[in-house]
C-alpha positions in Angstrom: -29.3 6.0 -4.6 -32.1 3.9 -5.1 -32.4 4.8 -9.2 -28.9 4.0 -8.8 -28.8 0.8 -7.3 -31.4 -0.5 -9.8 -29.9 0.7 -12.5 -26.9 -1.2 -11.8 -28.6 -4.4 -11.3 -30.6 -4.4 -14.5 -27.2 -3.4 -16.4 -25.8 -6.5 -14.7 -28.5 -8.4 -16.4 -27.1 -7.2 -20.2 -23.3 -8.3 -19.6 -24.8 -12.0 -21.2 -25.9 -10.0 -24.0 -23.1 -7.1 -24.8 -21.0 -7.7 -21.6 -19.9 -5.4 -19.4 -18.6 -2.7 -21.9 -21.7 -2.8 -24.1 -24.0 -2.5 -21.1 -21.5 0.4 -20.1 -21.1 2.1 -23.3 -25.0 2.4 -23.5 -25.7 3.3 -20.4 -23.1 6.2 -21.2 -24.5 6.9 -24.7 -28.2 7.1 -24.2 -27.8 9.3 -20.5 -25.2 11.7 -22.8 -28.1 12.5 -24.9 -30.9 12.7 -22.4 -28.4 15.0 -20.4 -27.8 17.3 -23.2 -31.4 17.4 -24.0 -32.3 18.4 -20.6 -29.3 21.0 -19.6 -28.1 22.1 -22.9 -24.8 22.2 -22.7 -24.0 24.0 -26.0 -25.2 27.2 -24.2 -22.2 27.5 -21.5 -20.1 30.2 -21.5 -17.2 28.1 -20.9 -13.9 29.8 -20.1 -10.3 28.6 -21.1 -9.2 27.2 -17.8 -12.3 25.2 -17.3 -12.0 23.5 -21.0 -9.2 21.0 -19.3 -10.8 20.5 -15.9 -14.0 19.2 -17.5 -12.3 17.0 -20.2 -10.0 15.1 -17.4 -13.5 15.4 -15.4 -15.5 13.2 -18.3 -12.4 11.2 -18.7 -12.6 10.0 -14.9 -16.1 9.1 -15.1 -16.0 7.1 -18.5 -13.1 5.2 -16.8 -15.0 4.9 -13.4 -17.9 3.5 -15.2 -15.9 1.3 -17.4 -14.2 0.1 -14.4 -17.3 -0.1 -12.4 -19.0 -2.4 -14.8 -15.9 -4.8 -15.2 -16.0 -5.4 -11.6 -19.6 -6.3 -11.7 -18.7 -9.1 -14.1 -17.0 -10.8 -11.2 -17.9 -9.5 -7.5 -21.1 -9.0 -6.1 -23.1 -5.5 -6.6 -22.6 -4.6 -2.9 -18.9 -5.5 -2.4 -18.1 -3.5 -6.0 -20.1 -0.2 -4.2 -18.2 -1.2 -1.0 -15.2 -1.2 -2.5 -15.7 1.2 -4.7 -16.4 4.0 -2.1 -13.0 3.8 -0.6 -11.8 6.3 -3.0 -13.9 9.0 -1.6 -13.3 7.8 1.5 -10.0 7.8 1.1 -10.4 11.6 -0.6 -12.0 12.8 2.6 -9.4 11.1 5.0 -6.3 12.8 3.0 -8.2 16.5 3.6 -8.8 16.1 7.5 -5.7 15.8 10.7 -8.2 15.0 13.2 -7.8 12.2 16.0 -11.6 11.1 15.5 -10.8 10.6 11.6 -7.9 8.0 12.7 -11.1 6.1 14.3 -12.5 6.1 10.5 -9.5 5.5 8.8 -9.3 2.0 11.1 -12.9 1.1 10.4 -12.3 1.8 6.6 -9.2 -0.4 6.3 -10.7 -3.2 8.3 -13.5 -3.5 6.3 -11.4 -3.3 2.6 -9.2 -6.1 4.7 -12.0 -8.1 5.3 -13.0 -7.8 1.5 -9.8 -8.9 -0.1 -9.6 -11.8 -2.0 -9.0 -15.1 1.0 -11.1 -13.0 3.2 -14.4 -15.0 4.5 -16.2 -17.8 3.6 -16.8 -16.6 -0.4 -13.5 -15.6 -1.7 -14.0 -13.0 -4.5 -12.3 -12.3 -7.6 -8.7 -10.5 -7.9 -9.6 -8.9 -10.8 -12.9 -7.9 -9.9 -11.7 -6.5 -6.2 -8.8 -3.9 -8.8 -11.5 -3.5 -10.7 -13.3 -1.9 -8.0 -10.8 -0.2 -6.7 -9.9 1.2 -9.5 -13.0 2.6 -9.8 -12.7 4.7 -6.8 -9.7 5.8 -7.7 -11.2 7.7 -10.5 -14.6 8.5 -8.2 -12.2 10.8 -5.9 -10.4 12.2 -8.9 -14.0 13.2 -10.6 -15.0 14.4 -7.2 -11.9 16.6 -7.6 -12.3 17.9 -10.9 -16.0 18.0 -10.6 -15.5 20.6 -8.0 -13.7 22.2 -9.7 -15.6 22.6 -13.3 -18.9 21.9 -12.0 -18.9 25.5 -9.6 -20.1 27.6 -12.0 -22.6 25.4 -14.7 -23.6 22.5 -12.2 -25.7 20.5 -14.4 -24.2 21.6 -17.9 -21.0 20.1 -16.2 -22.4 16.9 -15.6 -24.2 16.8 -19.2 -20.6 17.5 -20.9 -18.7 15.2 -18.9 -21.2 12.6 -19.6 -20.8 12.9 -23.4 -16.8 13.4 -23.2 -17.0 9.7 -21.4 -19.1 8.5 -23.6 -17.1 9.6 -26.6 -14.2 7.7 -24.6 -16.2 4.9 -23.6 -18.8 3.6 -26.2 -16.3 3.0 -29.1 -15.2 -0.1 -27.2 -18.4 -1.2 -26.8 -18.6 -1.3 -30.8 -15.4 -2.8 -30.9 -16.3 -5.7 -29.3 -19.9 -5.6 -30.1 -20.7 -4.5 -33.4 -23.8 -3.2 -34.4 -25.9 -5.6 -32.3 -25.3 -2.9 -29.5 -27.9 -1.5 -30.8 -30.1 -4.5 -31.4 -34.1 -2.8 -31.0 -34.2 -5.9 -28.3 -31.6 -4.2 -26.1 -32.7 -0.5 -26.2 -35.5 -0.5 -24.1 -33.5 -1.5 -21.2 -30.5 0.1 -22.2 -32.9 3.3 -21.9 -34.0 2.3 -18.5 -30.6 1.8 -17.3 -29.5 4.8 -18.7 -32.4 6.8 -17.0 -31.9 5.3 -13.3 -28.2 4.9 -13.7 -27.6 8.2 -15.0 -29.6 11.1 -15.9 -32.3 10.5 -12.7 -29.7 10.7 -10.0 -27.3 13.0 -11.5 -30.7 15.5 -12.1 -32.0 14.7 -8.6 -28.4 15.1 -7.3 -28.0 18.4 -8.5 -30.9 19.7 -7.2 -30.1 18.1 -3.7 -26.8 19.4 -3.0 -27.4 22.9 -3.0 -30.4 22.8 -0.5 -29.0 20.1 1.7 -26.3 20.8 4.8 -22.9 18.8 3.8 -23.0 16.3 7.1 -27.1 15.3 6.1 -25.8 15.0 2.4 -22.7 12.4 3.4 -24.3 10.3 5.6 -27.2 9.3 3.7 -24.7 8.8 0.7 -22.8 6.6 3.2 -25.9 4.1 2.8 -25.2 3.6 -0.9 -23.5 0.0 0.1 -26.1 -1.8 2.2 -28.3 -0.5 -0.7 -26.1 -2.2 -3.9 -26.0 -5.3 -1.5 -30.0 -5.4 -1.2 -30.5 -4.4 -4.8 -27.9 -7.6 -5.4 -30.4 -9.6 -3.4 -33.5 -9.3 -4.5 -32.8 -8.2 -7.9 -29.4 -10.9 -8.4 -29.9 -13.2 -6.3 -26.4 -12.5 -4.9 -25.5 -13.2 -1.2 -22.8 -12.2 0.9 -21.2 -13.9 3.6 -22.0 -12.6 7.5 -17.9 -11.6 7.2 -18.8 -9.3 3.6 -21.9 -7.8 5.7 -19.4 -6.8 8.4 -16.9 -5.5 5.9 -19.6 -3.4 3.9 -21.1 -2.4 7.8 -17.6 -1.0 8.7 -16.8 0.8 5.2 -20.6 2.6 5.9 -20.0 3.6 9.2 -16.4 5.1 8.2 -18.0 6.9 5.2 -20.9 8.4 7.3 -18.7 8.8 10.5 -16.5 11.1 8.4 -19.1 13.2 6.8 -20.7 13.4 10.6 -17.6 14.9 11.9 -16.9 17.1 9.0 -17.0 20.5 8.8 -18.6 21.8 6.3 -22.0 23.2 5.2 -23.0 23.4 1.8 -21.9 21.0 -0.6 -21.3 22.1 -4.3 -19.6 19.6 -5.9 -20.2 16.7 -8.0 -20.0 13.3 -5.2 -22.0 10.7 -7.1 -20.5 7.4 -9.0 -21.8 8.1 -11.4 -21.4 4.6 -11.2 
């Protein structure tokens, strides 16, 4: 979470440069190679019904990058997380009938509430709050499909979905940017970001799932908000109002309530935005 985070806010820093879909489509293009370098994708086994689960799996995180990114342009790094994480949420709510989950449910929808545009004392951005939302849109459907693709080839799943969103993603990065993308100015951060943003967590992810119980894994990915929001701070000198801080607070604490009161054990599937 913490490569993440950082990752994030130094891509933020390249939308003056490239904007949002040059710092998006590099992020995507460098970690597709480092990926495939490091799980070697090229030596799956892969069998027919698994080819269209991991190409609609790539697709949805190209487009939950893409989406990602363009909500940085014009929210703050927290409230884009915070928002963002509703579609897992959301994910997790649809699979459970339990009375506590109603409690989560309540929290979760007072907190995106609180975060629409009017809300508070720093109104945000239309765009950038569907932006956002968007984005967890396609973060639940990836979590879907990852699960379902990623069973069997775990982090040869993640490489190829990585370079089917990056051959979705980085041609509009060209089109608007031209060969400067590739400026030898940029690259060195652009490999940084791609590093932290991408292939760190995704590797370290991988390796944490399997020997990590379900409830442990959720909640401490329930922190991922109050993280963005720090990185925003110190990194972006972004601040959020005491009303945002309540609305991220209640979004966390539905997030980690629900994977507290879950029950299951041993998580196997792909839950990172691979934002």
């Amino acid at each position: 979470m913490l490569c993440f985070q950082m990752g994030a806010a130094l891509a933020k820093g390249l939308f003056p440069l490239v904007g949002a879909s040059g710092a998006v489509s590099l992020r995507l293009g460098i970690a597709a190679v480092l990926l495939a370098v490091v799980w070697r994708p090229w030596q799956m086994r892969l069998r027919l019904k698994h080819v269209p689960l991991i190409a609609l799996y790539g697709i949805c995180m190209g487009c939950m990058n893409f989406l990602f990114y363009l909500s940085l342009r014009f929210v703050p790094l927290g409230i884009a997380v915070a928002l963002e994480f509703t579609g897992p949420l959301g994910l997790a709510m649809l699979a459970s009938r339990r009375p506590i989950d109603f409690l989560w449910i309540i929290l979760a929808v007072l907190g995106l509430l609180a975060l629409l545009p009017g809300a508070g004392s720093a109104p945000l951005s239309p765009t950038g709050v569907v932006c956002a939302l968007a984005a967890g849109v396609c973060w639940a459907f990836y979590i879907v499909f990852g699960r379902r693709a990623g069973s069997a080839h775990g982090g040869q799943t993640t490489a190829l979905g990585t370079i089917i969103g990056a051959i979705l993603i980085v041609p509009i990065g060209l089109f608007q940017n031209g060969v400067s993308l590739f400026a030898p100015a940029i690259l060195p951060l652009a490999c940084g970001i791609a590093l932290l943003s991408s292939a760190l967590p995704y590797s370290l992810e991988m390796f944490a799932m399997p020997r990590m119980p379900t409830k442990t894994f959720g909640i401490l990915m329930s922190l991922d908000p109050a993280l963005a929001a720090l990185s925003g701070m110190l990194f972006l000198r972004e601040s959020l109002s005491w009303i945002q801080w309540v609305a991220v607070f209640c979004i966390m604490v539905a997030s980690g309530g629900s994977a507290f009161t879950s029950s299951g054990h041993a998580p196997t599937e792909a839950t990172r935005m691979p934002t």
